[in-house]
ZAVOTI-661012 format. One record per residue: x, z, y of N, C-alpha, C in turn; chain; residue number from 0. Coordinates in steps of 0.001 Angstrom, whole numbers, padded with zeros to 6 digits. Atoms other than C-alpha are relative to their C-alpha. Layout:
+---------+---------+---------+---------+---------+---------+---------+---------+---------+-------+-----+
!      nx !      nz !      ny !     cax !     caz !     cay !      cx !      cz !      cy ! kette !  nr !
+---------+---------+---------+---------+---------+---------+---------+---------+---------+-------+-----+
!       X !       Z !       Y !       X !       Z !       Y !       X !       Z !       Y !     A ! NUM !
...
+---------+---------+---------+---------+---------+---------+---------+---------+---------+-------+-----+
//
This chain:
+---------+---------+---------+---------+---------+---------+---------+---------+---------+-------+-----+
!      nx !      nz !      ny !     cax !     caz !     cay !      cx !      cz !      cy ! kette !  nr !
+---------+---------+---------+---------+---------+---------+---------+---------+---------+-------+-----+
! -000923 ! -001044 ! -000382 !  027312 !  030880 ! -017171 !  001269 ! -000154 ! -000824 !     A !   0 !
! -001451 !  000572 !  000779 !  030908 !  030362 ! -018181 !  000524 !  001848 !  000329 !     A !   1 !
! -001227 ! -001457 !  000125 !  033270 !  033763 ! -019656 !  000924 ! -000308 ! -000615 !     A !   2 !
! -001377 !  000050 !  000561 !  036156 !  034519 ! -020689 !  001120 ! -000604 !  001110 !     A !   3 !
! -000989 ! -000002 ! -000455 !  039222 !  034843 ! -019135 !  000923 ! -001697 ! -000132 !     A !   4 !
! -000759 !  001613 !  000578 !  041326 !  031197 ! -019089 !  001333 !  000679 ! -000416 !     A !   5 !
! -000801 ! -000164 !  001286 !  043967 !  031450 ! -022019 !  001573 !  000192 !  001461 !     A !   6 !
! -001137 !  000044 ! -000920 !  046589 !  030902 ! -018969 !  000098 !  001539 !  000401 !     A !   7 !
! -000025 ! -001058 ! -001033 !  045578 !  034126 ! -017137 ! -000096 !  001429 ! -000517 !     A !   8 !
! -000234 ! -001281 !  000997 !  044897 !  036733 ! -019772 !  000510 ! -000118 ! -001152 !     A !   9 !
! -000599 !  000218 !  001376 !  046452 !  037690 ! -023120 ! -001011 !  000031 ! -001013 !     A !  10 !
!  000473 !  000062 !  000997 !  043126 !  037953 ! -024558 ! -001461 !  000198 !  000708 !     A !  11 !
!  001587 ! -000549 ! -000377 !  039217 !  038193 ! -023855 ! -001004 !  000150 ! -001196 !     A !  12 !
!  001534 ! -000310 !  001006 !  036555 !  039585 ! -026204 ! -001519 !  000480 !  000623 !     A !  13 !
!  001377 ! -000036 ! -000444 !  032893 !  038860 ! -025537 ! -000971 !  000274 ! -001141 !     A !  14 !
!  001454 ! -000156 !  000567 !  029833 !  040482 ! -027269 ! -001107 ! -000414 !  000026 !     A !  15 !
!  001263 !  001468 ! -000416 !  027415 !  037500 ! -027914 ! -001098 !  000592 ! -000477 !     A !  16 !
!  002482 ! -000148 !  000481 !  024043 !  037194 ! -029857 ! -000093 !  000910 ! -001209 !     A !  17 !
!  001298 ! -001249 !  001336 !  021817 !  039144 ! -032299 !  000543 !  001399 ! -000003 !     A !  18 !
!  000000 ! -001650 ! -000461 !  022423 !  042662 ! -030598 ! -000987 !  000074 ! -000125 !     A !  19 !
!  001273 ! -000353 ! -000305 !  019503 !  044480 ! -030749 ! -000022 !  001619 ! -000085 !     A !  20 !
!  000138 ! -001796 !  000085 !  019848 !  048399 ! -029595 !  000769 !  000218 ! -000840 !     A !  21 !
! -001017 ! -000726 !  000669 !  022975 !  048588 ! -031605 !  000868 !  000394 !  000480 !     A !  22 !
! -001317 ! -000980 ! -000361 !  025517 !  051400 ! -031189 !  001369 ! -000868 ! -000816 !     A !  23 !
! -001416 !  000176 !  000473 !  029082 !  050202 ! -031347 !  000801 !  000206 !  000469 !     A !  24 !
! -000974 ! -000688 ! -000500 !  032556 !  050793 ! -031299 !  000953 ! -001149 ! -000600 !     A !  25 !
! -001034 !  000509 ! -000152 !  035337 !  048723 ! -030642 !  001282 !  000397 ! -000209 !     A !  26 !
! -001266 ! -000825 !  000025 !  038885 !  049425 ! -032081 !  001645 ! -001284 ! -000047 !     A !  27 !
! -000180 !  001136 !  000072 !  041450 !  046869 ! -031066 !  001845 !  001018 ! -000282 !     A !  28 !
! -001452 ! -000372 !  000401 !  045575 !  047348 ! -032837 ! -000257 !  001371 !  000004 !     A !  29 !
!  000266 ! -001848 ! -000293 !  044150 !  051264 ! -033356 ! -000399 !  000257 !  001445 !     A !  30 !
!  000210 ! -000330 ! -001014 !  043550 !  051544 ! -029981 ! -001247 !  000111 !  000206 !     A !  31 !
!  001453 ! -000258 ! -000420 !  039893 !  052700 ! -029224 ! -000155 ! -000459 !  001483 !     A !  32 !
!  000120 !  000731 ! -001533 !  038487 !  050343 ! -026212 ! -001754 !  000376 ! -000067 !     A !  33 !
!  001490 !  000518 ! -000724 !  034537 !  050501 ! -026398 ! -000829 !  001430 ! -000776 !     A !  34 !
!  000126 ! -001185 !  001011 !  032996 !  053970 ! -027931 ! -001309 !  000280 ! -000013 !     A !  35 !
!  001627 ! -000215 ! -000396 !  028793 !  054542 ! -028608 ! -000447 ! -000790 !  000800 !     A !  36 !
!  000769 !  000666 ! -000928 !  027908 !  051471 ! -026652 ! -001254 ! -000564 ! -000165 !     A !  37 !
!  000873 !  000786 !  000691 !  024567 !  049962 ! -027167 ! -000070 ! -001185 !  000629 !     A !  38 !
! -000169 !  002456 ! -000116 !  024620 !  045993 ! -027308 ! -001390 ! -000500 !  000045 !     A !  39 !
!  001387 !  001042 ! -000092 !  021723 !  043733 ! -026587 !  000336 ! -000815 !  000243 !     A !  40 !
!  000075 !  001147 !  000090 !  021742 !  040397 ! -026611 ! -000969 ! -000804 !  000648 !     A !  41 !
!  001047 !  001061 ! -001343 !  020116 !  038386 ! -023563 ! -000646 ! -000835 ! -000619 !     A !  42 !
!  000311 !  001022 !  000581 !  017846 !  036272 ! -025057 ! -000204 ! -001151 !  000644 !     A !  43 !
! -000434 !  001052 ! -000734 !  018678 !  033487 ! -022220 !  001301 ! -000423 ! -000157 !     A !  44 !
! -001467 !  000713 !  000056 !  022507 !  033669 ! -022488 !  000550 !  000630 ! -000872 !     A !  45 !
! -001031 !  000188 !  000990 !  023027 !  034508 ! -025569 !  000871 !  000975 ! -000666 !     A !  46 !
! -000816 ! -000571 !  000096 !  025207 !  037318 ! -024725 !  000125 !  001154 !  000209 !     A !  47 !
!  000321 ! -001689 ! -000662 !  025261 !  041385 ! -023773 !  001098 !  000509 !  000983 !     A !  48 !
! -001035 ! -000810 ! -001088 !  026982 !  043100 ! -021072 !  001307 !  000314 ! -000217 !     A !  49 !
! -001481 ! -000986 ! -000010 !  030442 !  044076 ! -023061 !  000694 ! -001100 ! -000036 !     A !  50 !
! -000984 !  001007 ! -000392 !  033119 !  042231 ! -022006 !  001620 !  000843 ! -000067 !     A !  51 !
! -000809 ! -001020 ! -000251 !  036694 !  043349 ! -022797 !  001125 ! -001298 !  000209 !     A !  52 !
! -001357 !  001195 ! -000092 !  040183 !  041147 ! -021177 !  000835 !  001075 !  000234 !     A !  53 !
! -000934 ! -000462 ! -000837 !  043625 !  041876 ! -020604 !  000942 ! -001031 !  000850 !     A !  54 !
! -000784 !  000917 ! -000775 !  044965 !  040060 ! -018032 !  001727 !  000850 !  000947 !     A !  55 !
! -000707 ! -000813 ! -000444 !  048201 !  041043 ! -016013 !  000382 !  000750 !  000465 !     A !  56 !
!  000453 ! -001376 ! -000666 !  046582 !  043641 ! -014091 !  000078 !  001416 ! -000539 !     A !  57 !
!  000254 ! -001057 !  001064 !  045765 !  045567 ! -017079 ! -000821 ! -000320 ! -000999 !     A !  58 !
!  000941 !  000351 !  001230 !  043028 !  045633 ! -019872 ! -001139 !  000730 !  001245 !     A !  59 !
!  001084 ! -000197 ! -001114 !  039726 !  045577 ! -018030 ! -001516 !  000183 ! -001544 !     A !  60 !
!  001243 ! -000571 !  000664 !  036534 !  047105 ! -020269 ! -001272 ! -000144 !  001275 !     A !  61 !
!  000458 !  000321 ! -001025 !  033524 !  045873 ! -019017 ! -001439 ! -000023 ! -000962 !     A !  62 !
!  001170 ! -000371 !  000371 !  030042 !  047372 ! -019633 ! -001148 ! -000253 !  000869 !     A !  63 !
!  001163 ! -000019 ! -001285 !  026711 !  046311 ! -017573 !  000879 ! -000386 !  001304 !     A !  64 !
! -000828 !  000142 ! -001338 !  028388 !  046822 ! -014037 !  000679 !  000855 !  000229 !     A !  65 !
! -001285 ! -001271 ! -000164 !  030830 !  049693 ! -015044 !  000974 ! -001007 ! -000348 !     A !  66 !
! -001322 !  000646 !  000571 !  034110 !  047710 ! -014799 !  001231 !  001412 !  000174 !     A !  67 !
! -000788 ! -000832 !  000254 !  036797 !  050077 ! -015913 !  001921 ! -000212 ! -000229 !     A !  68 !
! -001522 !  000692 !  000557 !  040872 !  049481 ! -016006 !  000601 !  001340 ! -000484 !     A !  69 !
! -001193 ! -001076 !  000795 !  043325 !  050878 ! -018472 !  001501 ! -000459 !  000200 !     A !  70 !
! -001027 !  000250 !  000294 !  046684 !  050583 ! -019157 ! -000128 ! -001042 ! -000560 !     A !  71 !
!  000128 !  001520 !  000801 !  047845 !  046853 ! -020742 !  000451 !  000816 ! -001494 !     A !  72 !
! -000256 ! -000664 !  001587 !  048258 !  047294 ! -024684 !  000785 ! -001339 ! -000294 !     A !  73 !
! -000718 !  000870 !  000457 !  050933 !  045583 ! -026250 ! -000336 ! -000728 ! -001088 !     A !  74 !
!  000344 !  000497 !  000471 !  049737 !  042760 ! -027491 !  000985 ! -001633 ! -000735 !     A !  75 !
! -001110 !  000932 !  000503 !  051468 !  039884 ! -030151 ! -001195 ! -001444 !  000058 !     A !  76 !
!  000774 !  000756 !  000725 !  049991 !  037086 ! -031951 ! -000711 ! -000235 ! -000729 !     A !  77 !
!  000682 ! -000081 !  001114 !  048419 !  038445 ! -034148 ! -000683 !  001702 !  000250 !     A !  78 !
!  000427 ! -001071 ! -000273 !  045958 !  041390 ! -033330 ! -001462 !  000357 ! -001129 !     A !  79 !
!  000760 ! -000461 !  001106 !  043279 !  043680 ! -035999 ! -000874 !  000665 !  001237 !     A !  80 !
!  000744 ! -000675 ! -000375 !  040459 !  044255 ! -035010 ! -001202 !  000865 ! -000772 !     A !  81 !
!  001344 ! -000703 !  000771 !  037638 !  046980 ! -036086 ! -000862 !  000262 !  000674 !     A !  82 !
!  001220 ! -000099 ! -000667 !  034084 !  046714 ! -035138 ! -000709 !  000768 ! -000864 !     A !  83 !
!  001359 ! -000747 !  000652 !  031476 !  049037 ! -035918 ! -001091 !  000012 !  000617 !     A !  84 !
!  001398 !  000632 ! -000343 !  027946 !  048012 ! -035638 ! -001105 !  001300 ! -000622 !     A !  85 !
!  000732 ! -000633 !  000889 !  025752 !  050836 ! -036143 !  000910 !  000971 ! -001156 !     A !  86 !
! -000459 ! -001181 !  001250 !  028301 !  053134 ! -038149 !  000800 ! -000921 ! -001227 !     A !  87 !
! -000412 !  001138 !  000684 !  029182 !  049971 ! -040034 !  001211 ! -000423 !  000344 !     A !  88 !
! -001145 !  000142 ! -000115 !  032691 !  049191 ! -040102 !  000225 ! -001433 ! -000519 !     A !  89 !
! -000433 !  001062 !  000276 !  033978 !  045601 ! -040001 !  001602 ! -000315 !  000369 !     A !  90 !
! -001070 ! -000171 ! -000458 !  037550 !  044713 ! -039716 !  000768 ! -001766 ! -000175 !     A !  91 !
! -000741 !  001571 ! -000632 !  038953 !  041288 ! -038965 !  002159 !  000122 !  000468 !     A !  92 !
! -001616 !  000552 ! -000314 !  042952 !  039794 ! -038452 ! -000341 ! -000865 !  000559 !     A !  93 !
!  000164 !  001482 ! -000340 !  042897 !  037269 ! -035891 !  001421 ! -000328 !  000371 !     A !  94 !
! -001493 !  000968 ! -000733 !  045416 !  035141 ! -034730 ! -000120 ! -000795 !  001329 !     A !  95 !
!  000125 !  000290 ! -001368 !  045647 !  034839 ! -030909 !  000139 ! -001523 !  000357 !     A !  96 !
! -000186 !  001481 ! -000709 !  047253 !  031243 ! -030993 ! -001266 ! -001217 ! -000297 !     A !  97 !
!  001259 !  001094 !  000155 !  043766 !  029605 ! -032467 ! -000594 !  000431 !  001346 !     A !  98 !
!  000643 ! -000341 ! -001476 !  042107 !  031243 ! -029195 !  000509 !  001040 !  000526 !     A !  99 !
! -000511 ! -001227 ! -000549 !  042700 !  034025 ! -027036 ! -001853 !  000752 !  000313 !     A ! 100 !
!  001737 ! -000664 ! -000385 !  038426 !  034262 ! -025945 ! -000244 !  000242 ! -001285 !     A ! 101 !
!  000466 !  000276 !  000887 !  037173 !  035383 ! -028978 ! -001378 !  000548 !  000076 !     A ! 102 !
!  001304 !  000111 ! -000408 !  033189 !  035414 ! -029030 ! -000299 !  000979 ! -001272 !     A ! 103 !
!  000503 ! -000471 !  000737 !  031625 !  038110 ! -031355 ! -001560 !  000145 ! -000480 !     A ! 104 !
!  001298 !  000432 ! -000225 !  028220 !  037259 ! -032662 ! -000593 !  001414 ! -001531 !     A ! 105 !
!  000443 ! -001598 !  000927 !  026314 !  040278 ! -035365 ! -001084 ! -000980 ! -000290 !     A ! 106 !
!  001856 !  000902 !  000821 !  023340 !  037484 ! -036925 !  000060 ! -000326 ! -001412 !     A ! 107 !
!  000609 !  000259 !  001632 !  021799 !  036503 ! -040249 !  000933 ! -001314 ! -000124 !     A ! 108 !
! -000499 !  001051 ! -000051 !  023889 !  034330 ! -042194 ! -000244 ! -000158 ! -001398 !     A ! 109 !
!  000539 !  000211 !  001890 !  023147 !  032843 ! -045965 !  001235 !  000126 ! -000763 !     A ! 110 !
! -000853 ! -000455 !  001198 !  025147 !  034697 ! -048746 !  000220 ! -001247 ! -000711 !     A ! 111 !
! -000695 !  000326 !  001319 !  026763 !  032552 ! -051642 ! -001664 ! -000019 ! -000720 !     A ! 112 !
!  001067 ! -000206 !  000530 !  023548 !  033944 ! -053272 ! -001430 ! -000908 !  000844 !     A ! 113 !
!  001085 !  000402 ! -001199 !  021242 !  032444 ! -050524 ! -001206 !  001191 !  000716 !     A ! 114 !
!  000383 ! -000876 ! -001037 !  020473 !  035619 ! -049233 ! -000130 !  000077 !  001449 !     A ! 115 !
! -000536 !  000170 ! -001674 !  020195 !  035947 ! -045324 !  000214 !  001587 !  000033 !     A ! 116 !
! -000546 ! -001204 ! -000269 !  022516 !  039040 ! -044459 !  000587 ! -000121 !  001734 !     A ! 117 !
! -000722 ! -000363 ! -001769 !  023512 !  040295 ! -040794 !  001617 !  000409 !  000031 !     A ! 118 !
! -001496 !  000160 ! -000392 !  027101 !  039011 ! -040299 !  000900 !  000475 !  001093 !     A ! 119 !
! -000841 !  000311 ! -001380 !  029728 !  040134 ! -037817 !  000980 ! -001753 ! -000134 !     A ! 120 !
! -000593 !  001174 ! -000622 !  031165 !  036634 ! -036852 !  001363 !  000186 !  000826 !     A ! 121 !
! -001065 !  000205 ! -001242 !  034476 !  036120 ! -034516 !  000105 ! -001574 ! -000306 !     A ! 122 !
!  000050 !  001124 ! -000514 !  034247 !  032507 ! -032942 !  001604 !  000133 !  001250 !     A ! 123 !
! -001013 ! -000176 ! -000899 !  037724 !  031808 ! -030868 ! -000158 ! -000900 !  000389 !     A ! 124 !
!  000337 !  001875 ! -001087 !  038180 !  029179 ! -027841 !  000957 !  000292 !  000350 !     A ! 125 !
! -000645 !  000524 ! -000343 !  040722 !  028110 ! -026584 ! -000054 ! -000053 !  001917 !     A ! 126 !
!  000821 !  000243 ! -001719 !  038906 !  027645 ! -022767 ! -001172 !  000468 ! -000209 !     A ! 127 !
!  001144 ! -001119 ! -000136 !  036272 !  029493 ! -021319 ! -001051 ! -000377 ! -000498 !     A ! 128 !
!  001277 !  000243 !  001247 !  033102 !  029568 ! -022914 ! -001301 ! -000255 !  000612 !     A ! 129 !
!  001226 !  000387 ! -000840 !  029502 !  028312 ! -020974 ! -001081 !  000631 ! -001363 !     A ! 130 !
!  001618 ! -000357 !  001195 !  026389 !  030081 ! -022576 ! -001063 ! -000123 !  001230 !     A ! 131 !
!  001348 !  001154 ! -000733 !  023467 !  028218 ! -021473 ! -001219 !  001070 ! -000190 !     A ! 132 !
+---------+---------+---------+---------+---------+---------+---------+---------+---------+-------+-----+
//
């Protein structure tokens, strides 16, 4: 299955990938609140969960299960902040649109410095659409 918007056609696509599991979250993209109490799961075939958020020239399209929803477009640069909250958990990221515009959000165990395994938010960016097998 191939997502994400092609870099040509939208100004940006964010996909909610792996190691969901019945977590509440909330999406907050340049202050703007896009995704609010959603719970995420993570397909354990592709990888990936139902939230899907683009803006292409239509508008900004929020995209839950099979509620597709359009907003207004948000003025977007090169450089956009994002804040995820996983569970009440607040993560907050700077990306920079010109490494990708898809950017893939993954929430899994990753080994501390210490060699701990802790549950990471991730952002993965592409460039071209993304195939999860």
């Amino acid at each position: 299955m191939t997502f994400g918007q092609s870099s040509k056609q939208a100004d940006f696509s964010l996909i909610v990938a792996s190691c969901f599991h019945g977590d509440t979250i909330k999406i907050i993209l340049n202050g703007y609140e896009l995704i609010t109490n959603e719970t995420a799961n993570s397909d354990f075939a592709t990888g990936r969960t139902e939230i899907e958020i683009y803006q292409d020239k239509a508008g900004l399209w929020l995209q839950t299960g099979l509620q597709k929803i359009k907003r207004d477009r948000l003025l977007i640069t090169n450089q956009v902040t994002l804040d995820f909250f996983v569970n009440d958990v607040k993560t907050t990221k700077t990306v920079d649109l010109r490494k990708g515009k898809i950017l893939v959000i993954d929430n899994c165990y990753v080994k501390s410095d210490s060699g701990e395994s802790l549950k990471t938010l991730t952002i993965q960016q592409f460039k071209k659409s993304v195939t999860f097998e």
